[in-house]
C-alpha positions in Angstrom: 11.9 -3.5 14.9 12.2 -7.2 14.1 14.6 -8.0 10.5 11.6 -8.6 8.5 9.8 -5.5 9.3 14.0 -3.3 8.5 13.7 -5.7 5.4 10.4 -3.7 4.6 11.3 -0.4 5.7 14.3 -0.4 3.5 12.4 -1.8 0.3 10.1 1.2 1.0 12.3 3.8 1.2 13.9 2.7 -1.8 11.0 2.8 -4.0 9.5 5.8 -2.9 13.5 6.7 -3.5 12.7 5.9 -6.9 9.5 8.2 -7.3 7.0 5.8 -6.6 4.3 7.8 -4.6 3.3 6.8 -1.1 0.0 5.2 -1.9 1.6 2.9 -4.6 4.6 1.9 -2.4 2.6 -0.1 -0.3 1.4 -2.5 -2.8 4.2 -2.3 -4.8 6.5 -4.0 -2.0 4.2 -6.3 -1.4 4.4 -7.6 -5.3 7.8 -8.0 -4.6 8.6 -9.4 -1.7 5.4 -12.1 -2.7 8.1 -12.8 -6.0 11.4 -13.2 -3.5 12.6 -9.9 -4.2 14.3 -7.8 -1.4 16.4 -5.2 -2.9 15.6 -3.1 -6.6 19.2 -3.7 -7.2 18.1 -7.7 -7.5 14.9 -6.9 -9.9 15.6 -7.4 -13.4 13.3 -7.5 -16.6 13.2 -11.4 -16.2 12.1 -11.4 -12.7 9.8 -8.3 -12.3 6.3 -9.4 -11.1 3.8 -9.5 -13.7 1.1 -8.2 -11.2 3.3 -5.2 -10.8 1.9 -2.1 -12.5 3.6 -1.2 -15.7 4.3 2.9 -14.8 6.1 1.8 -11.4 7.9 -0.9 -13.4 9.4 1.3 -15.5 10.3 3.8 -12.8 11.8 0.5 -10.7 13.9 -1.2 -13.7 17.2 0.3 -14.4 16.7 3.2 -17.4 17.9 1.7 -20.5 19.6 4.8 -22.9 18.2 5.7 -26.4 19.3 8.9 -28.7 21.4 9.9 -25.9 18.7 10.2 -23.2 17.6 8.5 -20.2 14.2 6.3 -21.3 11.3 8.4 -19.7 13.3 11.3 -19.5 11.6 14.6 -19.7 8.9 14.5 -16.9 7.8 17.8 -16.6 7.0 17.9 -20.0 4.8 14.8 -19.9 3.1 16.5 -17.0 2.4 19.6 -18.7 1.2 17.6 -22.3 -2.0 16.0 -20.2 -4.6 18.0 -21.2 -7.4 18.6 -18.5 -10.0 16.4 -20.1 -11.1 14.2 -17.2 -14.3 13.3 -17.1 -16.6 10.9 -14.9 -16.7 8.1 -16.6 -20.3 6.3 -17.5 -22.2 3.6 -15.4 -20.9 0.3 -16.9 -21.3 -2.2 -14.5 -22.7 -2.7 -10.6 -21.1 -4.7 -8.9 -22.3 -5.7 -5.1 -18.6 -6.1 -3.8 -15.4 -5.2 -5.0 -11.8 -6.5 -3.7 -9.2 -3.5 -3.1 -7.0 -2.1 -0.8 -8.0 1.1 1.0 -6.2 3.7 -1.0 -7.7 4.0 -4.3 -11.1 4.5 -1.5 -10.1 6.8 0.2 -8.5 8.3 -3.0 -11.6 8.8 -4.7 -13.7 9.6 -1.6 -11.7 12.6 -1.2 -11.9 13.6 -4.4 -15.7 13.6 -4.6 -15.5 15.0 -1.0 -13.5 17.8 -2.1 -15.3 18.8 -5.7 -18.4 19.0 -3.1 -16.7 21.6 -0.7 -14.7 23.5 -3.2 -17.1 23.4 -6.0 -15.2 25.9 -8.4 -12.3 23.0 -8.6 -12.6 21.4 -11.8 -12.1 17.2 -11.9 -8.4 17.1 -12.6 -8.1 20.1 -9.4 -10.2 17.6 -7.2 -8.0 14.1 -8.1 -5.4 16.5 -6.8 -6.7 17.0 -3.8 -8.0 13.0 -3.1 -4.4 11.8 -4.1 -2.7 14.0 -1.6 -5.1 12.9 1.4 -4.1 9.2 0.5 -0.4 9.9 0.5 -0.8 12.0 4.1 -2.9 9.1 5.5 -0.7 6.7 4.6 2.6 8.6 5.7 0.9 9.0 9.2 -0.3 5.3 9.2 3.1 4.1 8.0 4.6 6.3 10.5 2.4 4.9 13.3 3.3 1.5 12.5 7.2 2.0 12.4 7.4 1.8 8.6 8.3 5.4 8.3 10.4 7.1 10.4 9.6 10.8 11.2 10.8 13.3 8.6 11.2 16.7 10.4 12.7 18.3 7.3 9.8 17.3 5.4 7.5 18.4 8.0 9.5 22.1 7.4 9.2 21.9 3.6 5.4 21.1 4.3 5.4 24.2 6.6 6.9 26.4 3.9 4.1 25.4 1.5 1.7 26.1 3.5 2.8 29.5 4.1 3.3 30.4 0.1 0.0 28.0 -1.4 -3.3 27.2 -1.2 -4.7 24.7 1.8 -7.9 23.0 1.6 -9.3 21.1 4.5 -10.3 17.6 3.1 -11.5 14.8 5.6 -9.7 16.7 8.5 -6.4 17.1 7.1 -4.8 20.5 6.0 -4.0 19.4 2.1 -1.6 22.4 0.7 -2.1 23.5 -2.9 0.0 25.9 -5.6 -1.7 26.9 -8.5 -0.1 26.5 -12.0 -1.0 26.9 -15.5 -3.1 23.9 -15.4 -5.0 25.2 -12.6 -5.0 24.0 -9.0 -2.2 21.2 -8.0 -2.0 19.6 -4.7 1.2 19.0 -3.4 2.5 15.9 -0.8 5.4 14.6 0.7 7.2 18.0 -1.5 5.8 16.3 -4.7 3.4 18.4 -6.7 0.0 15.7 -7.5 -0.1 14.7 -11.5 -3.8 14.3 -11.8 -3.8 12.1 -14.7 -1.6 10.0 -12.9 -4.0 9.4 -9.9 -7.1 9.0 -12.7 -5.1 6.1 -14.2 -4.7 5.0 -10.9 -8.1 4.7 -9.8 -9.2 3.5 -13.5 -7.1 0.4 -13.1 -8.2 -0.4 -9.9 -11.5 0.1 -9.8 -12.2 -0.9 -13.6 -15.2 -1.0 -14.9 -16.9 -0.2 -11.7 -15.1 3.3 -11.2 -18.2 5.3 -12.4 -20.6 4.1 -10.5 -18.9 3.9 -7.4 -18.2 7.7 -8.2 -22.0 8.3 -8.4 -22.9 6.1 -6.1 -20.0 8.2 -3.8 -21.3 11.4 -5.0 -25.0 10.7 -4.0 -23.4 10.1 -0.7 -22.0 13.6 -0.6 -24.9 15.4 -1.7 -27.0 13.8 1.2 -25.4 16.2 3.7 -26.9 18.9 4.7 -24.9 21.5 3.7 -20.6 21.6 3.4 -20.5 22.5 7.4 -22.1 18.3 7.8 -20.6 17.0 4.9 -16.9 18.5 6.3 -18.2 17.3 9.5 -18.7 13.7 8.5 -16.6 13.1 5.6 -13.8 11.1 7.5 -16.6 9.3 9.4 -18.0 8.2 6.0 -15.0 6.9 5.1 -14.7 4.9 7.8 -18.0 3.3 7.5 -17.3 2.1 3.5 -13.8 1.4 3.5 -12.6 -2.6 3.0 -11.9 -4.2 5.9 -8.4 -5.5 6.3 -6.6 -7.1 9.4 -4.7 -4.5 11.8 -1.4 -3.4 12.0 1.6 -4.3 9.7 -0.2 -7.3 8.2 -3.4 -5.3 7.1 -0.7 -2.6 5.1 -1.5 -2.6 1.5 -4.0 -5.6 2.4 -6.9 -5.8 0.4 -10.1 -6.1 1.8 -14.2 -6.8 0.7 -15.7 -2.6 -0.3 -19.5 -3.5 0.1 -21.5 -1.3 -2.3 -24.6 -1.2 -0.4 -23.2 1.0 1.7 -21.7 4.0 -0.7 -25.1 5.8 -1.0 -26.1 5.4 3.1 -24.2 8.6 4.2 -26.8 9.0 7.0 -25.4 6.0 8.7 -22.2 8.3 8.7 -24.2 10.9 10.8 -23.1 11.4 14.2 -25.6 10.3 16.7 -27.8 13.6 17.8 -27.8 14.1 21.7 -31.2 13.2 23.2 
């Protein structure tokens, strides 16, 4: 591993240190090493990247005190105050391309995917679901690449869920599940999914365009004939819709061109039949 790319590692690990989820990290460290920054114990309100999202800057600035508490403090209780009102939102605008990373794709792919499999999930349940495919893909892509190292113990907490939850199989991977008083929660990397966290997510980086990509997506889904093709060729979907973006290290948290003409074509996802 060259300097540069233990430069990277270690910013990595020390956001997602800071609670930053794995889907986030990516294009959070790029914001900061684009502004120079390569260690959190350097980033200060004056030099914090404007592009950086405003949730993850708080979480990365040091905690200023008020009335005796930590600012932010009190996250379970933030979680449990978000109501489960989430809705699709309405077609605003149509764009023929749109310029994003893969993520907040493959995010919301899932999440359609998986309110078409398990169709007694609600919304919130789904976003769930889609926000814990992201964060596996990207562990195994990160690890693939070197960013990650291999976390056995994880791997055994992940066991352990598995054994006491709910799974779900979502694009091919095994997502694991407990259910709570707001219904069904997906969990990743040992974190239990916030759905309203991954709806904000996907509402700032799609915009205005995030309701009809997800009926342009969910058209796509209800093309298959039946779960058993749509579980079938889910992944395969994916892969014919998502931005492209050079390979290896330097296409990590790369945007990339999603062409829109292609969201509602699932049949091109189709496997070919044998002759």
């Amino acid at each position: 591993m060259t300097t540069n790319q233990q430069q990277v590692g270690a910013l990595l690990k020390a956001v997602i240190a800071k609670g930053v989820e794995t889907k986030d990290a990516v294009p959070t460290i790029k914001n900061l090493i684009e502004a120079k920054i390569f260690n959190l114990s350097d980033l200060t309100e004056e030099n914090v990247p404007s592009s950086l999202d405003p949730f993850i800057r708080n979480k990365l600035l040091p905690k200023k005190r008020g009335n005796g508490r930590l600012k932010g403090a009190s996250p379970t209780k933030r979680f449990k105050s978000s109501a489960d009102t989430i809705s699709q939102p309405p077609v605003t605008a149509k764009p023929e391309t749109i310029v994003i990373n893969r993520s907040p794709v493959l995010t919301l792919w899932a999440t359609i995917v998986a309110k078409n499999l398990y169709t007694d999930l609600d919304l919130s349940e789904a976003l769930t679901l889609g926000s814990a495919a992201a964060a596996q893909m990207a562990k195994s892509k990160g690890t693939s690449l070197g960013i990650y190292e291999k976390d056995v113990t994880q791997q055994h907490r992940d066991a352990s869920s598995a054994a006491t939850g709910e799974t779900y199989d979502v694009l091919g991977m095994t997502i694991h599940a407990v259910k709570t008083d707001s219904g069904i929660r997906a969990t990743a990397n040992g974190e239990i999914q916030n759905p309203n966290k991954t709806w904000n997510h996907l509402k700032k980086r799609f915009q205005d365009s995030l309701g009809f990509i997800m009926e342009r997506m969910d058209e796509a889904a209800k093309a298959a004939d039946g779960q058993e093709e749509l579980r079938a060729s889910a992944y395969r979907y994916y892969m014919h819709i998502r931005p492209n973006i050079p390979d290896g290290t330097k296409g990590w948290g790369a945007h990339g061109r999603l062409e829109t003409s292609k969201l509602s074509n699932f049949f091109d996802a189709k496997p070919t039949p044998a002759v």
